[in-house]
N, CA, C and O atoms as CSV, one atom per row, in Angstrom:
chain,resi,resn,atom,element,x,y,z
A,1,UNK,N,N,2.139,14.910,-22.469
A,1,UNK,CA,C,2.343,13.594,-21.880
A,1,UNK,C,C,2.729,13.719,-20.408
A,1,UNK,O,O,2.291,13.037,-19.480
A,2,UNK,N,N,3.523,14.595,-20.361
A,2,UNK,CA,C,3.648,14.798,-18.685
A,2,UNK,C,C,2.757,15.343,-17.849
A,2,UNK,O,O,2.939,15.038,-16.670
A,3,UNK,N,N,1.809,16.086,-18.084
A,3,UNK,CA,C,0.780,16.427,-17.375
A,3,UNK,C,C,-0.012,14.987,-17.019
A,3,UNK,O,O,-0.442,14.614,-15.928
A,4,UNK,N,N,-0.044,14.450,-18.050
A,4,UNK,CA,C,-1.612,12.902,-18.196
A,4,UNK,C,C,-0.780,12.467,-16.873
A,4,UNK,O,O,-1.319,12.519,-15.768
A,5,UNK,N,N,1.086,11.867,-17.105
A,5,UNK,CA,C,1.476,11.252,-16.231
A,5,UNK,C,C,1.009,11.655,-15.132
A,5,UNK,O,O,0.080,10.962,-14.717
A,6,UNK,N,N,1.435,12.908,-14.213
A,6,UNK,CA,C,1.522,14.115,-13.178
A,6,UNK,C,C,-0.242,13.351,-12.431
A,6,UNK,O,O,-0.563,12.722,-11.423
A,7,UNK,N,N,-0.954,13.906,-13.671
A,7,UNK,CA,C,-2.342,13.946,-12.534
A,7,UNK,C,C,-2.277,12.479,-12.884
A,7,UNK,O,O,-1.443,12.309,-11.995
A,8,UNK,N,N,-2.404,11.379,-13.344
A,8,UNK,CA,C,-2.421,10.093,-13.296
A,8,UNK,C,C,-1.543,9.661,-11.428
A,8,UNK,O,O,-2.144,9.108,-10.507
A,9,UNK,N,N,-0.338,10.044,-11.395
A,9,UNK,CA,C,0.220,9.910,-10.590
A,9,UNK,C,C,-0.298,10.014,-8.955
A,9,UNK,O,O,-0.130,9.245,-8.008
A,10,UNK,N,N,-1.130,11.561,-9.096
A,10,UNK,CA,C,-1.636,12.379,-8.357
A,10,UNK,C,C,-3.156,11.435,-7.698
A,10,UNK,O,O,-3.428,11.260,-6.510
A,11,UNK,N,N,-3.964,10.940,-8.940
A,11,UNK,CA,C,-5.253,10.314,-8.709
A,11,UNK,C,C,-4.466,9.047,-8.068
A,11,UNK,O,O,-4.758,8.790,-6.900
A,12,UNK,N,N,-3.702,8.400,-8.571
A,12,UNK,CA,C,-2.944,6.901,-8.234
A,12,UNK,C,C,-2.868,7.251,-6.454
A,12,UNK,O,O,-3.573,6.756,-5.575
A,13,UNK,N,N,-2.069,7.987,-6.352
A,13,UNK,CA,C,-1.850,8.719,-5.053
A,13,UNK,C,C,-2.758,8.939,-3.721
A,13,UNK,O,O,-2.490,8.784,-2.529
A,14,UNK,N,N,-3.802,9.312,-4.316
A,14,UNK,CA,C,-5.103,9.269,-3.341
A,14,UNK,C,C,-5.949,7.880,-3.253
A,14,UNK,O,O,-6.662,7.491,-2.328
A,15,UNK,N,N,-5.720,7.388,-4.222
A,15,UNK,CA,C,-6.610,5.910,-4.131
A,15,UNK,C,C,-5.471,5.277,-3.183
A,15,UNK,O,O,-5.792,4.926,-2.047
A,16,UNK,N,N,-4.264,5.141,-3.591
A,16,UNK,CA,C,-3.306,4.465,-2.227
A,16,UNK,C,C,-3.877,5.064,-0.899
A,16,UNK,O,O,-4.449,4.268,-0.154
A,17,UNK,N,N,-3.814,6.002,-0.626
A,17,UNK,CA,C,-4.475,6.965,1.138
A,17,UNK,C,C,-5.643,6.260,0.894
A,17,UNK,O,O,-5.853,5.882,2.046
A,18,UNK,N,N,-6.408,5.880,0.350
A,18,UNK,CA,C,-7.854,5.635,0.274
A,18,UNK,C,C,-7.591,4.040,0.863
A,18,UNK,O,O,-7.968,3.578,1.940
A,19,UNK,N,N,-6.912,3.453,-0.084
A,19,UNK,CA,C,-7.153,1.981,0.211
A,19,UNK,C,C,-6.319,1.287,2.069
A,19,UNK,O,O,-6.617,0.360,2.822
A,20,UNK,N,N,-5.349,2.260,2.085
A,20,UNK,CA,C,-4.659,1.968,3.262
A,20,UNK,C,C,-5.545,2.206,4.397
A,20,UNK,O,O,-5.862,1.324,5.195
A,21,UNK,N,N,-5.980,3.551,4.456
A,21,UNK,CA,C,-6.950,4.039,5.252
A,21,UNK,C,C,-8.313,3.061,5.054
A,21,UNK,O,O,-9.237,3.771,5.452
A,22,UNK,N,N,-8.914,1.662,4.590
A,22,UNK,CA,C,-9.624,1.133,4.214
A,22,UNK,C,C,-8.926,-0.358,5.240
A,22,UNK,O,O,-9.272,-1.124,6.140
A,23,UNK,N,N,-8.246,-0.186,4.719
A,23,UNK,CA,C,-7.767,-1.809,5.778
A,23,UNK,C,C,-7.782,-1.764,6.732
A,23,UNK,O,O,-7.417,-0.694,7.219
A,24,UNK,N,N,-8.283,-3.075,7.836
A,24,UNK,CA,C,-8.632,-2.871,9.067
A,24,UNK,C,C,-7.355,-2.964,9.883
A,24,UNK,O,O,-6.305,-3.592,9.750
A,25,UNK,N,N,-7.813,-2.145,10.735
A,25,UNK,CA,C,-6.639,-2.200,12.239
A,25,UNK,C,C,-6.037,-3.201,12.758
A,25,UNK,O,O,-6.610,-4.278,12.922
A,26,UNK,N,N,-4.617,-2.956,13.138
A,26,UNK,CA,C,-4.157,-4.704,14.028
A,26,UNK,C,C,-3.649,-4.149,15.167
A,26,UNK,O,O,-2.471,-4.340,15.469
A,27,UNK,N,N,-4.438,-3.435,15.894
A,27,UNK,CA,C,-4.256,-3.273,17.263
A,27,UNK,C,C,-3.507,-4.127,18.267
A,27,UNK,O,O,-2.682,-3.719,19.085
A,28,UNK,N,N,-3.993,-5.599,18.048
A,28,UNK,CA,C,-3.622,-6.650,18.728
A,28,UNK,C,C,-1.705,-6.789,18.387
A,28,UNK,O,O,-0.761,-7.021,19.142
A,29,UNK,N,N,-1.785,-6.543,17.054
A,29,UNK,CA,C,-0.193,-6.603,16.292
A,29,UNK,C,C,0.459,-5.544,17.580
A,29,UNK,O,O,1.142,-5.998,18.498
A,30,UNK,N,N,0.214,-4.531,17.485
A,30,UNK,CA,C,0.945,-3.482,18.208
A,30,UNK,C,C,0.954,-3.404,19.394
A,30,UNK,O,O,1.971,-2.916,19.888
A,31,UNK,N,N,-0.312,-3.908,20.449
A,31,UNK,CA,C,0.211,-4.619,21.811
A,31,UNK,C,C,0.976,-5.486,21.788
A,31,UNK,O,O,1.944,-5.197,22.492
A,32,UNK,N,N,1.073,-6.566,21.273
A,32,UNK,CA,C,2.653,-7.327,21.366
A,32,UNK,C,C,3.700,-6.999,20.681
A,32,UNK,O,O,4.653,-7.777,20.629
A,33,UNK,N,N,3.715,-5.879,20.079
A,33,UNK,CA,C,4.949,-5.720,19.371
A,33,UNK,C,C,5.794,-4.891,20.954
A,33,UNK,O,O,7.003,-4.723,21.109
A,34,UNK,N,N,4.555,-4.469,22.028
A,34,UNK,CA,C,5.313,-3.655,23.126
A,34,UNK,C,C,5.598,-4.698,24.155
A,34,UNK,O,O,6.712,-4.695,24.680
A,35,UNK,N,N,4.747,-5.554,24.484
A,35,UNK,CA,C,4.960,-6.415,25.479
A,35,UNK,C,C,5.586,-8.005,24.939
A,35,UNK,O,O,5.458,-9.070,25.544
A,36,UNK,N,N,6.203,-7.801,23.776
A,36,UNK,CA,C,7.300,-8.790,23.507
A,36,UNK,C,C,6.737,-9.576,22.094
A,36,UNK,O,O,7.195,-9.510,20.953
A,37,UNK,N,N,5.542,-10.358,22.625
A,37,UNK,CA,C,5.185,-10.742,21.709
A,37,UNK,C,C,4.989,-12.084,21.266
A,37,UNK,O,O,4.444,-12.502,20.244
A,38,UNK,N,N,5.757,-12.936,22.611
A,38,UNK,CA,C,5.907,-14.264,22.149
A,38,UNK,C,C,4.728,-15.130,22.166
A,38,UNK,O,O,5.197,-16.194,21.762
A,39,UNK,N,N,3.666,-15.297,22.355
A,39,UNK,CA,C,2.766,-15.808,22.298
A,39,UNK,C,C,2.436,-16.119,20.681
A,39,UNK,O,O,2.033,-17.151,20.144
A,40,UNK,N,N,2.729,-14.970,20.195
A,40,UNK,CA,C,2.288,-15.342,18.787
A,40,UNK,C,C,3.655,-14.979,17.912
A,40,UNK,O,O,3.989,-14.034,17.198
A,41,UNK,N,N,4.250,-16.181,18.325
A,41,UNK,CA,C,5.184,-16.294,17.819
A,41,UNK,C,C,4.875,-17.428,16.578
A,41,UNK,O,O,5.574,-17.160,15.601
A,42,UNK,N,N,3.917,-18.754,16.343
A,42,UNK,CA,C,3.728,-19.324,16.224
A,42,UNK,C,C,1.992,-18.852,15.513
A,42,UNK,O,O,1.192,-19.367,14.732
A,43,UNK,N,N,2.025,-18.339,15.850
A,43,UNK,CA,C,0.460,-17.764,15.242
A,43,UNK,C,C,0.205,-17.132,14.271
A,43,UNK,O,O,-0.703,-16.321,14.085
A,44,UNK,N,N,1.164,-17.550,13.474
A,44,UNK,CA,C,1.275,-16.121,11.928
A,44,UNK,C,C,0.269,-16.953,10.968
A,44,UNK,O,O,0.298,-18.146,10.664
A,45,UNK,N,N,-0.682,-15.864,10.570
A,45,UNK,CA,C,-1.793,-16.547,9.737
A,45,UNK,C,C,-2.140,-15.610,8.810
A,45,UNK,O,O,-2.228,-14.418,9.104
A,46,UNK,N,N,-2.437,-16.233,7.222
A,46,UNK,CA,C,-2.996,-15.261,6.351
A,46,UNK,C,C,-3.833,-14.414,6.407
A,46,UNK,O,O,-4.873,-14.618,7.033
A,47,UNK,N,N,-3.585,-13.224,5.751
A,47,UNK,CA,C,-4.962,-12.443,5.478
A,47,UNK,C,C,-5.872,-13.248,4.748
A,47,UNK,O,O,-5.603,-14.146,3.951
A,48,UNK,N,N,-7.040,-12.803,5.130
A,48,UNK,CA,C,-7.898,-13.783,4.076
A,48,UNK,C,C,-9.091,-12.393,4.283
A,48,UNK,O,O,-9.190,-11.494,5.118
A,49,UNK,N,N,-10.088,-12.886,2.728
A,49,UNK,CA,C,-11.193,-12.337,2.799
A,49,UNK,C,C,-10.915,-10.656,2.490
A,49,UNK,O,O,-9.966,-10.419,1.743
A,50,UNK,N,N,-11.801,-9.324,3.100
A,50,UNK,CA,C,-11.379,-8.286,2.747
A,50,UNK,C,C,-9.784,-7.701,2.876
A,50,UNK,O,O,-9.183,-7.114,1.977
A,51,UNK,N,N,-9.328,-7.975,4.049
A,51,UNK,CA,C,-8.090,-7.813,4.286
A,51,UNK,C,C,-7.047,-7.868,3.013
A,51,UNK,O,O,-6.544,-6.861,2.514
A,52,UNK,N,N,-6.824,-9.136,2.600
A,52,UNK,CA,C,-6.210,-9.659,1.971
A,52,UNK,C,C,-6.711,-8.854,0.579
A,52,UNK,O,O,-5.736,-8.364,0.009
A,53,UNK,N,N,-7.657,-8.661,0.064
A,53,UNK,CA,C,-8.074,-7.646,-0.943
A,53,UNK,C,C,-7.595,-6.898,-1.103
A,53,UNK,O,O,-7.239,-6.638,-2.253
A,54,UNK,N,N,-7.239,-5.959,0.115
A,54,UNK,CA,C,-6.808,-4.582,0.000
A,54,UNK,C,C,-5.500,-4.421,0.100
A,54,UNK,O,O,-4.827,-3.470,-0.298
A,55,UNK,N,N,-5.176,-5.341,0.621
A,55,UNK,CA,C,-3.203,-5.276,0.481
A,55,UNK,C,C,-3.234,-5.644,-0.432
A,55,UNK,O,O,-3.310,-4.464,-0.772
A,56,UNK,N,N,-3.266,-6.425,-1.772
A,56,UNK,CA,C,-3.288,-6.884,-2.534
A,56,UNK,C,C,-3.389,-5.070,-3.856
A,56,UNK,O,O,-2.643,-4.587,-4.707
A,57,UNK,N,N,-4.602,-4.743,-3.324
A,57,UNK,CA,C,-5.235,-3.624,-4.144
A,57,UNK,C,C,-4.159,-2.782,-4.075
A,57,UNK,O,O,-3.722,-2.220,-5.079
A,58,UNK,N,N,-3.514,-2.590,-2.570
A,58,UNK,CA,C,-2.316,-1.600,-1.933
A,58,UNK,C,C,-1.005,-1.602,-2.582
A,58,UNK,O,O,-0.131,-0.742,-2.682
A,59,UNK,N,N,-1.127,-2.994,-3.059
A,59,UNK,CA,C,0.518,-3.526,-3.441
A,59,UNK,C,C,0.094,-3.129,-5.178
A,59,UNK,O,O,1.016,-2.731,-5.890
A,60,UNK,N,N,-0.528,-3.187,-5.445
A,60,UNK,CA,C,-1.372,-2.965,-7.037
A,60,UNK,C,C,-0.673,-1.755,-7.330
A,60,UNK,O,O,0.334,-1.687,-8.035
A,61,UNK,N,N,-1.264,-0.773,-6.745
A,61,UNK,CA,C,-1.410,0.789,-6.730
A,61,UNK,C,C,0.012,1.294,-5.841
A,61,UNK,O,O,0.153,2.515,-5.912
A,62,UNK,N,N,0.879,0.728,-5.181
A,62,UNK,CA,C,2.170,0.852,-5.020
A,62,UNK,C,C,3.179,0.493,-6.445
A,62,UNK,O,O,4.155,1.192,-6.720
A,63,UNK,N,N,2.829,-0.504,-7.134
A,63,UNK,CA,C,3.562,-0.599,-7.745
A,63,UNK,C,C,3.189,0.368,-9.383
A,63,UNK,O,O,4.051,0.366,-10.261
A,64,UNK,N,N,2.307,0.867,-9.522
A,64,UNK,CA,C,1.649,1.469,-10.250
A,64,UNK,C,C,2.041,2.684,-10.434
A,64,UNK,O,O,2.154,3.274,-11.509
A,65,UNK,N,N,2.296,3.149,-9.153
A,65,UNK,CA,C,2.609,4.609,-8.540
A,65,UNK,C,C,4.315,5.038,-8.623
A,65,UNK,O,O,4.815,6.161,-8.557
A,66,UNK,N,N,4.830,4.003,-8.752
A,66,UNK,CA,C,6.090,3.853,-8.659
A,66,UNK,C,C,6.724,3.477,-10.434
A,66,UNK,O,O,7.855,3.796,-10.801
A,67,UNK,N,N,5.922,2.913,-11.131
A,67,UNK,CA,C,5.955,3.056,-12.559
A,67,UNK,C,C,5.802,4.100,-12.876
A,67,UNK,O,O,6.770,4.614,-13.435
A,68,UNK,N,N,4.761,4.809,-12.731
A,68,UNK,CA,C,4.497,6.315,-13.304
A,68,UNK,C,C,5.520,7.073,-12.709
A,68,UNK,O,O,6.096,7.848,-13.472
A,69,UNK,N,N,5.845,7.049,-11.683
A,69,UNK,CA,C,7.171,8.002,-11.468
A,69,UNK,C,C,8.439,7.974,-11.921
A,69,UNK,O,O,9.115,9.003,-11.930
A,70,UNK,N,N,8.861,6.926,-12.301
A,70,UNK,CA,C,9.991,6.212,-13.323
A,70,UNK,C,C,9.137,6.586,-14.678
A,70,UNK,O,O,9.879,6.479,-15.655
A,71,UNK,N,N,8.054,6.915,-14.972
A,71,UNK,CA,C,8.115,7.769,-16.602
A,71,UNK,C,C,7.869,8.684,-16.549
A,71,UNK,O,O,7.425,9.169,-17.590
A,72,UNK,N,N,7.950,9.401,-15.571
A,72,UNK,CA,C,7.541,11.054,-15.651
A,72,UNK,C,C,8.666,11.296,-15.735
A,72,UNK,O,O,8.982,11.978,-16.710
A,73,UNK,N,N,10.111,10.729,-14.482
A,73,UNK,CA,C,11.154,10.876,-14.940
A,73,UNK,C,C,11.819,11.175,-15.810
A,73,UNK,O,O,12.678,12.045,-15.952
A,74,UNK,N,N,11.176,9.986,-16.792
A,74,UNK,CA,C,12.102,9.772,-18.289
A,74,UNK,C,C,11.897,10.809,-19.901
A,74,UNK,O,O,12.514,11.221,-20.884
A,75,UNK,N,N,9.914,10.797,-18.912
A,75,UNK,CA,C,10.131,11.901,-20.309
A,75,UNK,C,C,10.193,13.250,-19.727
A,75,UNK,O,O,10.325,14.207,-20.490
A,76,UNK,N,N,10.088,13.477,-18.099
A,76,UNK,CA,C,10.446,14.983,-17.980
A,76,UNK,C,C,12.131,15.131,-18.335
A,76,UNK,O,O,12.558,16.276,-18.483
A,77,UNK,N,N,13.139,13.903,-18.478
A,77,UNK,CA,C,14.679,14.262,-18.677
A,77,UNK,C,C,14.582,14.596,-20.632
A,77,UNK,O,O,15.599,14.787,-21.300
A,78,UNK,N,N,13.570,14.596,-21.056
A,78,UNK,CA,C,13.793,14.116,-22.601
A,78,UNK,C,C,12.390,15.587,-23.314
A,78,UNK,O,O,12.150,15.679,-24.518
């Protein structure tokens, strides 16, 4: 059972690098995060469309990844 967990964990693991590395860039985010920013202060708008997919997919496979490690835990203590 701890092995299935282990490489379960392991595959979980690379699809997260996969999907992060998949979402597009916010370049624009990180020029104003240096030059202050206030312009879009007022401009906060949903992801929509692929974007929003993949954080979604990201937050999936974060929380997924983080289950399996809370039972590898439990049955590597047992």
């Amino acid at each position: 059972m701890y092995n299935i967990l282990l490489t379960a964990m392991i595959v979980i693991g690379l699809l997260i690098i996969i999907a992060v590395l998949m979402q597009p860039s916010k370049q624009q985010d990180a020029l104003s995060a240096l030059s202050g920013g206030g312009g879009d202060l007022f401009a906060t708008q949903k992801s929509r469309g692929f974007e929003a997919v993949m954080q979604r997919i990201t937050a999936i496979l974060g929380a997924i990844w983080f289950i399996i490690g809370l039972a590898l835990v439990y049955v590597g203590s047992h």
